[in-house]
N, CA, C and O atoms as a MOPAC input file, in Angstrom:
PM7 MOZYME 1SCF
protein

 N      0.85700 1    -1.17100 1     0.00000 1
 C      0.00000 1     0.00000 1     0.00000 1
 C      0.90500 1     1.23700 1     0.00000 1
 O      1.91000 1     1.18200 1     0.70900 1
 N      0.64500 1     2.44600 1    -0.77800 1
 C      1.61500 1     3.48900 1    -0.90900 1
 C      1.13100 1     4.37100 1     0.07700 1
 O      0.00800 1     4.32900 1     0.57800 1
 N      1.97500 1     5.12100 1     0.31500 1
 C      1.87400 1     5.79100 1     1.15500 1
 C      0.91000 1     7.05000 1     1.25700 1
 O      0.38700 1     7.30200 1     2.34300 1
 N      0.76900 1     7.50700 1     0.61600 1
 C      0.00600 1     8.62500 1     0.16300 1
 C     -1.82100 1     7.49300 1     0.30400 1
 O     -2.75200 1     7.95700 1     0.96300 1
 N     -1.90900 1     6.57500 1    -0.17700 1
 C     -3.31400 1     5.79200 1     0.04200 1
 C     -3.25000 1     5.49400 1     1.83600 1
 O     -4.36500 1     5.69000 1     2.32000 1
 N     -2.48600 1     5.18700 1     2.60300 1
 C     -2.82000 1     4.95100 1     4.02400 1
 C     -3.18100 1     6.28800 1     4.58300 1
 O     -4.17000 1     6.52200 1     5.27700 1
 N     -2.14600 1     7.25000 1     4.14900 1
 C     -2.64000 1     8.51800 1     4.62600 1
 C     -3.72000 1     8.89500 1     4.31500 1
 O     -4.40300 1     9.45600 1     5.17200 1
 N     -4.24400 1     8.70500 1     2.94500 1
 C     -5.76900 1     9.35900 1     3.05100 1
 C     -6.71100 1     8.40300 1     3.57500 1
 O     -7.89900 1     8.70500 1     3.68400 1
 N     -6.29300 1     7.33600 1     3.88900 1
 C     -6.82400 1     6.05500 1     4.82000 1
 C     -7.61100 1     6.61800 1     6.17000 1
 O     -8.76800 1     6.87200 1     6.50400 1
 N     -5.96400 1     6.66600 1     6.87700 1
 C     -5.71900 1     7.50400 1     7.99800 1
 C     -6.77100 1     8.81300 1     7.99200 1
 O     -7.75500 1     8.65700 1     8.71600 1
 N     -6.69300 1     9.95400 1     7.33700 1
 C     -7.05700 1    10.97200 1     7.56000 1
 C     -9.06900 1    10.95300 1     6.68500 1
 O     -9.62600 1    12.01200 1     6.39500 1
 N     -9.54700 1     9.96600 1     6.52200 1
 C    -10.57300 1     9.30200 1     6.34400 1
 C    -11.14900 1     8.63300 1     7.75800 1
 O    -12.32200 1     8.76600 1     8.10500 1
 N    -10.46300 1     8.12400 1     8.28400 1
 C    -10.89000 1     7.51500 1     9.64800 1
 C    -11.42300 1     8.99300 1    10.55900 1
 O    -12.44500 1     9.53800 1    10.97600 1
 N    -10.06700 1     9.14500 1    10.51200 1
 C     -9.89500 1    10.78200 1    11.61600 1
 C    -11.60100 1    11.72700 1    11.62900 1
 O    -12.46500 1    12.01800 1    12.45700 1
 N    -11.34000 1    11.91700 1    10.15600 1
 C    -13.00700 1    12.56700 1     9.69600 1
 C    -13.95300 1    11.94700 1    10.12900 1
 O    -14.62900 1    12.52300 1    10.98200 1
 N    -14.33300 1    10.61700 1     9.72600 1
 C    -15.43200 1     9.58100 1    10.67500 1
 C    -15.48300 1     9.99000 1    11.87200 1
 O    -16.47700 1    10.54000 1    12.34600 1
 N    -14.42300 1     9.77000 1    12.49400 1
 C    -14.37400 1     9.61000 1    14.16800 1
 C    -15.14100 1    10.97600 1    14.26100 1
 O    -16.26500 1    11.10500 1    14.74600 1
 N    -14.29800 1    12.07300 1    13.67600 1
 C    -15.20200 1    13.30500 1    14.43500 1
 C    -16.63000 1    13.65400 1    14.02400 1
 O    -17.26400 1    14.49500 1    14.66000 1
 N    -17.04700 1    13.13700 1    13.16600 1
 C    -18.47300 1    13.04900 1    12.41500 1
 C    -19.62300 1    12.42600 1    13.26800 1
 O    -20.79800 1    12.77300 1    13.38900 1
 N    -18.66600 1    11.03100 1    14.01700 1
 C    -19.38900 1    10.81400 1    14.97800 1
 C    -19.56300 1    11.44000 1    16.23200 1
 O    -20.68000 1    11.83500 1    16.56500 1
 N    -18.65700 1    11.56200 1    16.90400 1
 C    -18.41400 1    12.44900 1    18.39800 1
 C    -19.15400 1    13.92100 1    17.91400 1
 O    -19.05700 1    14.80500 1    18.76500 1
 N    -19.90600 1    14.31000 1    16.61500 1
 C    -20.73500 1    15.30500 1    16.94200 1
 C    -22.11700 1    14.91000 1    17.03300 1
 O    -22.58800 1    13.94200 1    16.43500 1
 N    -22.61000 1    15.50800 1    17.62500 1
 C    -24.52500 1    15.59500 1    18.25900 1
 C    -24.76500 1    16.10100 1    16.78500 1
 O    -25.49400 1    15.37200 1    16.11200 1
 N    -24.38900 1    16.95800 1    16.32400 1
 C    -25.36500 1    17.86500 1    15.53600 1
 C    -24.33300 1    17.96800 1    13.81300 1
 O    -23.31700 1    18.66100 1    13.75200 1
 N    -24.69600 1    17.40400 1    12.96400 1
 C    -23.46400 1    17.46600 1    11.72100 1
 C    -24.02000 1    18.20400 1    10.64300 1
 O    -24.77700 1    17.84400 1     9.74100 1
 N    -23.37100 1    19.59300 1    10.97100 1
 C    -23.99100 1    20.45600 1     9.30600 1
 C    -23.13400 1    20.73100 1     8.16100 1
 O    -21.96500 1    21.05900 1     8.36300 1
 N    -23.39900 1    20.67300 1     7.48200 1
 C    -22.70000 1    20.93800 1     6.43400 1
 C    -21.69300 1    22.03600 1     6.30500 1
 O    -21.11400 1    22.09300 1     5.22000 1
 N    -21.34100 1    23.02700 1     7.33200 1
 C    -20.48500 1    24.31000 1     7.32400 1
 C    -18.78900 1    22.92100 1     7.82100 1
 O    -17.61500 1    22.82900 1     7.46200 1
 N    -19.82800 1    22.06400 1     8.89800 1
 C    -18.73100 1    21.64900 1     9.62000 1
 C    -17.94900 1    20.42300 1     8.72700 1
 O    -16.80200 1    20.01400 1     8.90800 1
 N    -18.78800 1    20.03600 1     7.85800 1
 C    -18.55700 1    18.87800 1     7.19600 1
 C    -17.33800 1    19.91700 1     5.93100 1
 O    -16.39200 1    19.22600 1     5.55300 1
 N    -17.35000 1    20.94900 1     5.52400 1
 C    -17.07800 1    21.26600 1     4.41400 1
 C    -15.60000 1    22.17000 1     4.86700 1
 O    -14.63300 1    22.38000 1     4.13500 1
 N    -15.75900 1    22.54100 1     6.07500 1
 C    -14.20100 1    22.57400 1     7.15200 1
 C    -13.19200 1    21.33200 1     7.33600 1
 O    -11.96400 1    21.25200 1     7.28100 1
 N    -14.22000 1    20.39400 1     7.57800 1
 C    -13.02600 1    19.11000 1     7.70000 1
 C    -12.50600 1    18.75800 1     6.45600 1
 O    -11.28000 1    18.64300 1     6.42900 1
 N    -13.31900 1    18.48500 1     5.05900 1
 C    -12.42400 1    18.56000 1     3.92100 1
 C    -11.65200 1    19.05800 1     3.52600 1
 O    -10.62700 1    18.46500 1     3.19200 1
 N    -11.82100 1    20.50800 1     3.37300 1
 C    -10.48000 1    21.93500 1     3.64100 1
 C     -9.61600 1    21.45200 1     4.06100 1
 O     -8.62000 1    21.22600 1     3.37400 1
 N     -9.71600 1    21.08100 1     5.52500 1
 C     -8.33800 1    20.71800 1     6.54300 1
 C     -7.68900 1    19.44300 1     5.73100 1
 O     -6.52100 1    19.51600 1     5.34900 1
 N     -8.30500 1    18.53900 1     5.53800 1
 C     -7.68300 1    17.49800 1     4.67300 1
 C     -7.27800 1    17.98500 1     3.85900 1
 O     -6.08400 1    18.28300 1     3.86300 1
 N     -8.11100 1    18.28700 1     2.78200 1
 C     -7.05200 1    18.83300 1     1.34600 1
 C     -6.16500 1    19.44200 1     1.66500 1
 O     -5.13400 1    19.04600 1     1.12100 1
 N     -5.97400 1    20.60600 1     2.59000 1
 C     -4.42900 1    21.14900 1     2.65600 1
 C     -3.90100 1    20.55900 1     3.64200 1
 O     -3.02700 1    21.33400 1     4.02900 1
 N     -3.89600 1    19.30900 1     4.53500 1
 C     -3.39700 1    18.55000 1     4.66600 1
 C     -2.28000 1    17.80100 1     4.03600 1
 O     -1.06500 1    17.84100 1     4.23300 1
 N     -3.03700 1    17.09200 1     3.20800 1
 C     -2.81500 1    16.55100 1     1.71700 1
 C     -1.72100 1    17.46400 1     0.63600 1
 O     -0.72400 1    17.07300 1     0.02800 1
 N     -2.14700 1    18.35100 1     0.67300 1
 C     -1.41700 1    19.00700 1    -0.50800 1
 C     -0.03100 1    19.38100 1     0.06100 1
 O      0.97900 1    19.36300 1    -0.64200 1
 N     -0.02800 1    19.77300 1     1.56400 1
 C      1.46000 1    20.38800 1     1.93600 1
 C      2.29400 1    19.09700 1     2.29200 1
 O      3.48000 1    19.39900 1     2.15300 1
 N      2.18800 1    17.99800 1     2.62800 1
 C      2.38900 1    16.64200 1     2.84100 1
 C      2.97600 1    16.41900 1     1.08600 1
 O      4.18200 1    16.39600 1     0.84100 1
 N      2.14700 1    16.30100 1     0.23100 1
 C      2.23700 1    15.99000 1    -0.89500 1
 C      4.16500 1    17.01100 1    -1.61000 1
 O      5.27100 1    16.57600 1    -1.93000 1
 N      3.53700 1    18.43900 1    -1.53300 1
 C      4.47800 1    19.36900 1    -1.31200 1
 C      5.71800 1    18.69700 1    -1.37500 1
 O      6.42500 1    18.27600 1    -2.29100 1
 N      5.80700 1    18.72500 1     0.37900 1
 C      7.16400 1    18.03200 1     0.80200 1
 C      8.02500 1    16.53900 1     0.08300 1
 O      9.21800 1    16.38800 1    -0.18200 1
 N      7.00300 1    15.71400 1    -0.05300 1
 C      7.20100 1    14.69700 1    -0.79200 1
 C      7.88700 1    14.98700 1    -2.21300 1
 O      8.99700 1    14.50600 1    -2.44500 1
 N      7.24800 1    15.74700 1    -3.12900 1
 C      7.98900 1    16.06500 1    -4.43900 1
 C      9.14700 1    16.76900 1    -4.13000 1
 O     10.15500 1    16.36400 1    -4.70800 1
 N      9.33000 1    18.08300 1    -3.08100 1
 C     10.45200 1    18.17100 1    -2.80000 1
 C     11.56600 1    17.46400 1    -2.75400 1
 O     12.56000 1    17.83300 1    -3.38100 1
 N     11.55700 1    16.34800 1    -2.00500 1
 C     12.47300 1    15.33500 1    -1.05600 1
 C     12.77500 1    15.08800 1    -2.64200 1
 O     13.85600 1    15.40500 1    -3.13800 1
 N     11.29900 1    14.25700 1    -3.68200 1
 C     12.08100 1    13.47400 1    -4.50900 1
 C     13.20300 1    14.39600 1    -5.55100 1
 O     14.35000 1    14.08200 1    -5.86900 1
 N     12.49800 1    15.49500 1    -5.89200 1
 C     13.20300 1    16.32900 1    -6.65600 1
 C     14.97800 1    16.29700 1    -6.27400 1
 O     15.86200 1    15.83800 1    -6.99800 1
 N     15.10900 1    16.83300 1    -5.13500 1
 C     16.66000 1    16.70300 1    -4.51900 1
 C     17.12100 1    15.30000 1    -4.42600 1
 O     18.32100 1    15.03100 1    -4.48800 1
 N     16.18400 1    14.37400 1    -4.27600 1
 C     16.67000 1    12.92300 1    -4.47200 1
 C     17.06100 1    12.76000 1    -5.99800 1
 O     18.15500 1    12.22400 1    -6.17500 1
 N     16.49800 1    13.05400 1    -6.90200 1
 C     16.72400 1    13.38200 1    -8.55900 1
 C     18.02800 1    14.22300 1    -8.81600 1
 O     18.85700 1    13.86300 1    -9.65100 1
 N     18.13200 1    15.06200 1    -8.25800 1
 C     19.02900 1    15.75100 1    -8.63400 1
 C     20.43000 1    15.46700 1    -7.96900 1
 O     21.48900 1    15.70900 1    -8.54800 1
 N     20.35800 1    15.02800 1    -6.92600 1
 C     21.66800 1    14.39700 1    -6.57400 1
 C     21.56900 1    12.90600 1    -6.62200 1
 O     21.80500 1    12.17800 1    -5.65800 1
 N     21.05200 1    12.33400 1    -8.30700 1
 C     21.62500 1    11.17900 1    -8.69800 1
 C     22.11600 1    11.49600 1   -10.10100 1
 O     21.49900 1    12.19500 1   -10.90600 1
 N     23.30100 1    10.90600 1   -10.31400 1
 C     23.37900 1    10.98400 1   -11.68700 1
 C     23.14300 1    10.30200 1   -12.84200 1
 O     23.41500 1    10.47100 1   -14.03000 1
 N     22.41600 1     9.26900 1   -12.01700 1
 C     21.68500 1     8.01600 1   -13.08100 1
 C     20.63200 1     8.79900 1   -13.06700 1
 O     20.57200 1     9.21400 1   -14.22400 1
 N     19.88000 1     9.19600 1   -12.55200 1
 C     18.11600 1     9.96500 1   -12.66000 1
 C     18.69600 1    11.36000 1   -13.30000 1
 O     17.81900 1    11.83900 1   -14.01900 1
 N     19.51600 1    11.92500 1   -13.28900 1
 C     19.18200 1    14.09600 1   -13.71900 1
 C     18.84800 1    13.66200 1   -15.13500 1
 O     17.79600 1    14.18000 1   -15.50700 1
 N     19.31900 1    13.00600 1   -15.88900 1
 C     18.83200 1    13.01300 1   -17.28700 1
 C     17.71100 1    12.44500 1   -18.07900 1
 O     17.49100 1    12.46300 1   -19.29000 1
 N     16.94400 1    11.84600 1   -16.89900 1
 C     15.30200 1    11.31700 1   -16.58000 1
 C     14.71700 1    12.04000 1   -15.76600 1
 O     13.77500 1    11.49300 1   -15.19200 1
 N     15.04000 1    13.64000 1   -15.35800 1
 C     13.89600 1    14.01700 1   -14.42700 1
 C     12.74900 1    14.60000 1   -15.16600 1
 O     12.01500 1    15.18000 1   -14.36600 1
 N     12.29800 1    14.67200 1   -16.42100 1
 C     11.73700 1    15.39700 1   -16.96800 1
 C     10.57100 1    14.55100 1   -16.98100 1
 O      9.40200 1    14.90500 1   -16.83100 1
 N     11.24200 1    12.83000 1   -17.27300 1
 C     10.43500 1    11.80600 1   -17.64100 1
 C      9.46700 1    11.37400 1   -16.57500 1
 O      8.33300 1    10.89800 1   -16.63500 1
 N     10.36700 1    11.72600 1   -15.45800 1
 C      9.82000 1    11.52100 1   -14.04300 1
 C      9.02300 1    12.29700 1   -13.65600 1
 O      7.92700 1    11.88700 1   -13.27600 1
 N      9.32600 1    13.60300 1   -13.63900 1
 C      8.04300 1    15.08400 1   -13.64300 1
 C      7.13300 1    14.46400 1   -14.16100 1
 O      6.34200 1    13.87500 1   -13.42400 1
 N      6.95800 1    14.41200 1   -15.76000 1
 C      5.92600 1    14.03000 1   -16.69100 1
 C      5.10700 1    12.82600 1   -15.71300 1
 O      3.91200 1    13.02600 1   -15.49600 1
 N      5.71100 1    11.67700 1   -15.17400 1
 C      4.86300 1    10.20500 1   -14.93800 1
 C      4.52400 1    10.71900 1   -13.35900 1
 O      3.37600 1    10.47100 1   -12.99200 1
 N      5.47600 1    11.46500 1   -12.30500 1
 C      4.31000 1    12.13800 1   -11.11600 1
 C      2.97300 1    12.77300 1   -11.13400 1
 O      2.01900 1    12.62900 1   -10.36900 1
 N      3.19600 1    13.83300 1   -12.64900 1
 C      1.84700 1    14.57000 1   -12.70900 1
 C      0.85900 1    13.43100 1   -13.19000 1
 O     -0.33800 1    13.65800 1   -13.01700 1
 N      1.29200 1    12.01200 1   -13.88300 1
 C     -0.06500 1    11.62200 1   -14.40600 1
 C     -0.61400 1    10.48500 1   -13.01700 1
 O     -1.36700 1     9.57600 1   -13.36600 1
 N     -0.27900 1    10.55400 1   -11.69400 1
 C     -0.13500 1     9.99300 1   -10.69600 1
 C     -1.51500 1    10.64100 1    -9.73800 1
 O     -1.58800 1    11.80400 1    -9.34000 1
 N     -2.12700 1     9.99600 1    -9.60000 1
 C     -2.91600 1    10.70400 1    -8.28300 1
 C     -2.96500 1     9.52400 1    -7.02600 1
 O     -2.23400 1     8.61000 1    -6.64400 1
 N     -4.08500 1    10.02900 1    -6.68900 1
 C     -4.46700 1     8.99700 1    -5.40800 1
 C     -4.82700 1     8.23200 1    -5.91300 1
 O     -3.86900 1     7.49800 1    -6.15600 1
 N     -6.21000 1     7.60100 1    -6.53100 1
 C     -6.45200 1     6.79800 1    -7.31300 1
 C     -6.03200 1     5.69900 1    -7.92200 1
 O     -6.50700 1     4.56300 1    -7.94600 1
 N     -4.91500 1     6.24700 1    -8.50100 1
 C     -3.72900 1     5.57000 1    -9.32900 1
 C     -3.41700 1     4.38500 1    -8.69100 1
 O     -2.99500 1     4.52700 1    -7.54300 1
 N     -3.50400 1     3.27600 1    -9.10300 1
 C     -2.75000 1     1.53900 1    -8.56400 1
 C     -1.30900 1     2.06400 1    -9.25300 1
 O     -1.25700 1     2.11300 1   -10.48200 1
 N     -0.28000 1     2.40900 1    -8.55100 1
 C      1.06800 1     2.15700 1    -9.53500 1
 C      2.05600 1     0.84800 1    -9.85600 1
 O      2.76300 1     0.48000 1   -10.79500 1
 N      1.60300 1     0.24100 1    -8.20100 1
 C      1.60900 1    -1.07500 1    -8.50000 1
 C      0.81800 1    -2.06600 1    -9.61700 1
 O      1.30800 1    -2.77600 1   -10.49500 1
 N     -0.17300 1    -1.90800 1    -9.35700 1
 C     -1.11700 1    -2.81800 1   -10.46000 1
 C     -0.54600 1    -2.34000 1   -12.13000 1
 O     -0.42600 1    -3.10600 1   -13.08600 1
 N     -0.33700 1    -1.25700 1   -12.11300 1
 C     -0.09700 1    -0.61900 1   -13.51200 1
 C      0.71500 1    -0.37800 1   -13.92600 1
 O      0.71100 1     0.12100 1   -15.05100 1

């Protein structure tokens, strides 16, 4: 399981849990906790391309594939089996 799928695993549970522990669930509150996830998600995500980028660039088997690599991250989401595929 990749990592990025446990985390939104993880941060799927988290949301439940507090969905339940409320009495009263409106939609202002429901549409706050997604927010918090997505930029959750995105600055997490962030860091991750960072790391790999400098991991890319201080290899010299990868600098002359990072373009190829850019290109196959962006066609990558959550979704994505990269294993299966």
């Amino acid at each position: 399981m990749s990592y990025l799928k446990i985390l939104e695993k993880r941060h799927l549970i988290v949301f439940e849990i507090e969905l339940v522990k409320q009495i009263e669930i409106n939609i202002d509150y429901i549409l706050m906790m997604v927010e918090k996830y997505r930029k959750c998600l995105t600055a997490k995500i962030r860091v991750f391309l960072l790391t790999l980028k400098k991991a890319i660039g201080s290899s010299i088997q990868l600098r002359n594939k990072k373009e190829l690599i850019e290109e196959f991250i962006k066609t990558v989401n959550i979704n994505t089996d990269v294993e299966g595929d």
